[in-house]
C-alpha positions, 0 to 999 in steps of 0.5 A: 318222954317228950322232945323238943322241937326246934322253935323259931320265932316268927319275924312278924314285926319284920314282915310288917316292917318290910311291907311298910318300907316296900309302900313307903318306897312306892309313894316315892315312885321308886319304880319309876325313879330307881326301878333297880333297887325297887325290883330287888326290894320286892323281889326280897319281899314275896321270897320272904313271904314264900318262905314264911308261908313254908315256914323257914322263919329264920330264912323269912327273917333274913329277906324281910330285912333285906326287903326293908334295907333295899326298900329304904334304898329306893326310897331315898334314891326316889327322892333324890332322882326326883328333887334333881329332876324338880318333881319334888320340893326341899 
């Protein structure tokens, strides 16, 4: 007799999403223009990268989409800081 384990899905598309949202908000110059929002995305990141690599799928899951929905943050408070202060075109 065999049982089954517990089987999460791994949020792979998630942790690609979360990269691409952290490197879009870096283009922007998020650091520099919205360095609070930037800190908290990444921060979120490299948790979700930890539990990933120890497995917490689920957990992993949760704090890369909290990485993307921040890093979307910072990116456009970027812009905007950055249009207001006239780094950056309509």
């Amino acid at each position: 007799m065999t049982t089954a384990g517990c089987v999460s899905v791994l949020p792979i598309d998630e942790y690609a999403v979360a990269r691409a949202a952290l490197d879009a908000a870096k283009e922007s110059e998020a650091p520099r223009y919205a360095p609070a929002l930037w800190y908290k995305a990444e921060q979120a990141y490299r948790e979700g990268e930890v539990l990933y690599s120890d497995r917490h799928f689920e957990d992993a899951l949760v704090r890369f989409n909290q990485a993307r929905a921040l890093s979307e943050q910072a990116e456009n408070a970027a812009r905007v800081s950055r249009f207001e202060a006239g780094d950056l075109a309509p």
